[in-house]
N, C-alpha and C positions, 0 to 999 in steps of 0.2 A: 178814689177812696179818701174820706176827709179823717187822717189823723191828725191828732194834736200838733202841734208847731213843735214840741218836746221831742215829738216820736223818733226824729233821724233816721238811722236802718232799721229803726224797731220791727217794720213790717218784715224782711226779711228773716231776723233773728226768728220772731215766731211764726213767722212759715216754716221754718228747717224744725223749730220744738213739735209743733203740730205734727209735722207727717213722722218723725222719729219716733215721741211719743204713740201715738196711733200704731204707729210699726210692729211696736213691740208687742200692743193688745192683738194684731193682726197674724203676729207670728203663733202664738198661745192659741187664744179666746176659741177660734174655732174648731180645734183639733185637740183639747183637754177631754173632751167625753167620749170619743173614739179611742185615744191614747189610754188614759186610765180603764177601761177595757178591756184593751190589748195587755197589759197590766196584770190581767185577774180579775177586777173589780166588777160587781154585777149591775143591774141599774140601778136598785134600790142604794147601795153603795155609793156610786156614783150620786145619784141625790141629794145624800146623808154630805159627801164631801160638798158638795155646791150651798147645800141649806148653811152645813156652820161655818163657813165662809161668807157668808152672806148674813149671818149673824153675829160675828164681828163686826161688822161696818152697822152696828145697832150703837157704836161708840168709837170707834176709830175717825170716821170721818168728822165727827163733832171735835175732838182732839185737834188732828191736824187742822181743821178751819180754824180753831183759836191759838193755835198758835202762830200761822199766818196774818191773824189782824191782830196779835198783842206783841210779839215779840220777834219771829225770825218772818223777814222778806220773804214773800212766796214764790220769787224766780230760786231762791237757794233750799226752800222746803222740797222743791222736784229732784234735786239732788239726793237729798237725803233720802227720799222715797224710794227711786231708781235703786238707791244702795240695795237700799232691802228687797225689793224685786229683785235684783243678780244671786242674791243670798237665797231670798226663797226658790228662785228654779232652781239652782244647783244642789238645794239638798232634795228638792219635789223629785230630779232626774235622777238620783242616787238612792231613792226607796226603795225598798223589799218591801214591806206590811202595810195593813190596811190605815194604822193609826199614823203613819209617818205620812203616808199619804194627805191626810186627811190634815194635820198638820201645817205642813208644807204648802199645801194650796191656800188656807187659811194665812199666813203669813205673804204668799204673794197678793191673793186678794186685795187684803190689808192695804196694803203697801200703793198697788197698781191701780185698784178703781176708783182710789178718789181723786186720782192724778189726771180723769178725762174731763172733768166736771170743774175743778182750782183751775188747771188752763183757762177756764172762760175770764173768770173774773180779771186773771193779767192780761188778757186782750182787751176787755169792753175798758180797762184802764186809759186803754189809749185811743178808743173810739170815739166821736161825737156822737154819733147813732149807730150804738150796737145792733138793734135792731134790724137796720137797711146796712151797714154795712159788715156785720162779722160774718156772717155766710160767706164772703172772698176768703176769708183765712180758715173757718171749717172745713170750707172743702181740702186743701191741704191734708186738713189730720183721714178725711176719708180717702184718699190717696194712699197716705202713709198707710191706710189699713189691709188695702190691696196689695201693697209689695212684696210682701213675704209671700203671697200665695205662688207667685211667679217658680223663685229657687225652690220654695215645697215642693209643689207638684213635679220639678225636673227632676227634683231629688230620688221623689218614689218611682217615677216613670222608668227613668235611669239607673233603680236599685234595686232593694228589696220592698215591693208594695206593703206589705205589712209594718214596715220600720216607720214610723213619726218623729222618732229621736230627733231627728236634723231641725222640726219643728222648733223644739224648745232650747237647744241648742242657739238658734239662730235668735229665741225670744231674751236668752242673757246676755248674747255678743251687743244685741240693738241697746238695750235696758242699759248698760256696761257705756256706750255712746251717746246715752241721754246723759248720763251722769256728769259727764262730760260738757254736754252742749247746754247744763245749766249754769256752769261759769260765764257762759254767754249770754244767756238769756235779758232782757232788760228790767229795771230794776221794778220793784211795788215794792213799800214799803209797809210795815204795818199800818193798817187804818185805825185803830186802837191806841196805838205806843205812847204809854206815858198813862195810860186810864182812860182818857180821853179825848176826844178830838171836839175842834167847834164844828158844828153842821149844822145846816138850818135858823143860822140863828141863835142858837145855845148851844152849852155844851151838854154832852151827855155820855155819860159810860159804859164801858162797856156792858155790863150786864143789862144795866137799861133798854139800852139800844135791842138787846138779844130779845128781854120782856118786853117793848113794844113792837118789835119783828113778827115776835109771836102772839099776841092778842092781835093781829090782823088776822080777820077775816077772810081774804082772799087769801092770803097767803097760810091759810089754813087748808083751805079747801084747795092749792094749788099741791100740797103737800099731798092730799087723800090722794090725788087723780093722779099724781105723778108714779105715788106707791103700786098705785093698780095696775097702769100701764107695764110701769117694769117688771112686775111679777109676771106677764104675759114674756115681755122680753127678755128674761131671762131664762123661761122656758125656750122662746125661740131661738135664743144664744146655744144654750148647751143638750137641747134637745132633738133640734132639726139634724144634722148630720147624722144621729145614733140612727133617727127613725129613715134617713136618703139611704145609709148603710144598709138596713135591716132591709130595705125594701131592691136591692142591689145594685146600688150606686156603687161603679169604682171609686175608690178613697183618692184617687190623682185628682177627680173633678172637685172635690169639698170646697177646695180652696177657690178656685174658678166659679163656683154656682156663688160662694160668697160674696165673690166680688162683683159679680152681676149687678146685687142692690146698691153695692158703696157704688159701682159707677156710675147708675143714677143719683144718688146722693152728690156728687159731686157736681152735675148738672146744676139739681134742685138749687146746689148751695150759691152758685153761680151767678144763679136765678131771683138768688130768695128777696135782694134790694126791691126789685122792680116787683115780684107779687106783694109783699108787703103794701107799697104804695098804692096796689089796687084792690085788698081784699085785707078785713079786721083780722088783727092779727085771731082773735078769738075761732073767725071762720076756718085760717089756718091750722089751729090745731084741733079743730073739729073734724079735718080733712085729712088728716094725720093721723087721729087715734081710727076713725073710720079704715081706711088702710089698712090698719094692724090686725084690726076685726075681722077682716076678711081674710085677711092672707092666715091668720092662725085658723079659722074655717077649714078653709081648704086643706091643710095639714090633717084634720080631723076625719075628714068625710074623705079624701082623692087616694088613690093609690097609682097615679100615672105621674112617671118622674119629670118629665117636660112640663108638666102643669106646676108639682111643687116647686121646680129649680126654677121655673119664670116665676113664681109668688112672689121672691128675692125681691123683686122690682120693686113691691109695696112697701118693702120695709125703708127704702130711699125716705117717702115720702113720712111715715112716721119720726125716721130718726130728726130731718131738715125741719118740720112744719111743728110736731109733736114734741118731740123732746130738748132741743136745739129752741124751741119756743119757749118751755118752761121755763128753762133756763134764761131768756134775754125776760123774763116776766119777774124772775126771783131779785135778778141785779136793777129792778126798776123800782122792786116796791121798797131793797134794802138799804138803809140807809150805809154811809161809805164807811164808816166806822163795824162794820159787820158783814161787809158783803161777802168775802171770805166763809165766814160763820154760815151767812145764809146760803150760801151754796153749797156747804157740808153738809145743813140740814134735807136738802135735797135728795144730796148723794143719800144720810141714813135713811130717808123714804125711798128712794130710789134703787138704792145698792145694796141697802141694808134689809130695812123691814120689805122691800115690795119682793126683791129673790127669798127671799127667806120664805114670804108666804107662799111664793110658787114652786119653790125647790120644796118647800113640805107636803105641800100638797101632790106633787108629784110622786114623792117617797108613798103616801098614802096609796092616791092613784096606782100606781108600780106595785106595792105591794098588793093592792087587794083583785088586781086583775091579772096578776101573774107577768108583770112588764108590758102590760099594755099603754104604749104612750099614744096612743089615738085619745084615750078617755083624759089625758094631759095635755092636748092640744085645744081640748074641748073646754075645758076652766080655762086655759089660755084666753080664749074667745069673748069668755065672761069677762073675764076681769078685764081685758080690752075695753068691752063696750063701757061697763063700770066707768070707767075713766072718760068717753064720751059723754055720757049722761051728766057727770057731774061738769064738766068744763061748759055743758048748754045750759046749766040749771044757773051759771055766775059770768057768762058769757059781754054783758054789759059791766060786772065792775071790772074783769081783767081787762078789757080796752080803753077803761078809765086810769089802770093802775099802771100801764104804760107808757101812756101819753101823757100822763105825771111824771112819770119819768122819764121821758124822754124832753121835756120841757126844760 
């Protein structure tokens, strides 16, 4: 792996943030739509919580990206983050009502999802070619994603099956240890600090830098297709267990069938050097949103559990080739002075506006069919493809917009 001559034990240091970080979304992320259920909460409810949580991050994650390339380090912004993630489980586990709820997960949100997305840009800090090389340290964080399922599943097997507590429990003791291992972490500094940095040749400021980020082209339309995809994935996130439950999956396996797809993810990522060098990066994440297509299909139309719990697989290859792409595509077009920025902007397409339109649309869905999340698996599907079509309609400048950057 070619890091920098700077880097020292850099690689180490973010291998341990990756799989902790990771840990913490891996102890939560899968088991909040069963648990808030268990709760009281009905699905429309549950929607309503995930849609304005996801409409938060319509401005949260443009916040923190600026304040990581203008004023505080973004190894010491994951600290500050974690804080508020320990704060928001602990009051989320201590609710009674629907509005503390709703609250509460809002506030972790906030705090936690734009913390999977900021990790990139302090790795590709230290990479020659993020591209071909950051897949070794992703898979890491998709590791870290798997481990909590392990003491989960002992937990319910060896307790009470209905209890998930120990879930979130476990997601503030990890959050509580990130906090921690971001004293460690190695450094970034603002790319911004001071107004401006020289790049290319001239200088230019911040704002600037943000208005020319944004009159690109591709990086407009990397924005639309990233929105669409997530809104599928975000259905996949917090919908698939409700609908493995209702169809009667024991809640021991949730964590298990989850870990299914990270484990091929982890493969994939292993992997991802060597397909790169063989195949435009463009074809990969044509191969990745196609995946997701499918596998949200199946969710729509299958009612046999062995079929949806092998689906998992597919999602391997969307997270490595699809999203894991955009991503190495956003740090190529942005200049350094913003790359922070431009990866916030992501996250608000991403984490923001693309759950928002699927968690509403689901609330819709839900309501007008009486909780039918078949007919929510099914806009899943859509808005998948959505995201293929537009990635083949610009397929030539994103392999140009890379290999500028990578140059």
């Amino acid at each position: 792996m070619s890091f920098s001559a700077r880097s020292g034990n850099v690689f180490g240091k973010l291998k341990a943030a990756m799989v902790l970080q990771f840990a913490v979304g891996g102890a939560v992320i899968p088991f909040i739509s069963v648990w808030l259920k268990d709760r009281g909460l009905s699905n429309t409810e549950v929607s309503a919580v995930f849609m304005s949580a996801s409409a938060a991050l319509l401005v949260v994650p443009f916040f923190w990206g600026m304040v990581a390339d203008r004023w505080v380090p973004l190894n010491r912004l994951f600290g500050w983050l974690n804080a508020g993630v320990v704060v928001a489980l602990i009051l989320l586990f201590n609710q009674k009502y629907y509005t503390g709820y709703l609250l509460s997960y809002l506030l972790f949100y906030s705090c936690f999802n734009p913390m999977l997305l900021l990790i990139n840009p302090l790795c590709f800090h230290y990479l020659k070619n993020p591209s071909e090389e950051f897949g070794l340290l992703r898979a890491w964080g998709s590791v870290g994603w798997i481990v909590p399922s392990i003491p989960i599943a002992a937990w319910i097997i060896a307790g009470d099956i209905e209890n998930l507590d120990f879930a979130l429990l476990l997601g503030i003791a990890l959050a509580g240890g990130m906090v921690l291992m971001s004293l460690w972490l190695p450094p970034m500094a603002p790319g911004a600090a001071g107004g401006f940095l020289r790049g290319d040749g001239a200088e230019l400021g911040y704002w600037a830098a943000v208005k020319r980020l944004l009159s690109d082209g591709v990086f407009r339309t990397v924005l639309t297709a990233f929105f669409m995809m997530t809104s599928s994935f975000a259905i996949f996130i917090y919908y698939s267990p409700a609908l493995l439950v209702e169809l009667g999956m024991s809640r021991e396996w949730i964590g298990p069938v989850f870990a299914m797809g990270v484990l091929l993810e982890i493969v994939l990522f292993l992997r991802r050097g060597a397909v790169v060098r063989c195949y435009r990066d463009s074809t990969l994440l044509m191969v990745g949103g196609a995946a997701m297509v499918l596998r949200q299909v199946l969710y729509a139309v299958s009612g046999n559990l062995w079929v949806l719990s092998g689906s998992y697989f597919l999602i391997g290859f969307m997270v490595v080739f699809f999203h894991i792409g955009m991503s190495i595509v956003v740090n190529a077009i942005a200049r350094r002075e913003v790359r922070a920025t431009a990866q916030a902007l992501l996250i608000l397409c991403g984490a923001g506006l693309g759950p928002l339109f699927g968690n509403g649309a689901a609330v819709v869905l839900t309501y007008l069919s009486g909780g039918n999340l078949r007919l929510v698996f099914a806009f899943a599907a859509l808005a998948s493809a959505s995201a293929c079509t537009l990635v083949y309609t610009c397929r030539r400048e994103l392999d140009t917009a890379i290999m500028k950057g990578n140059a």
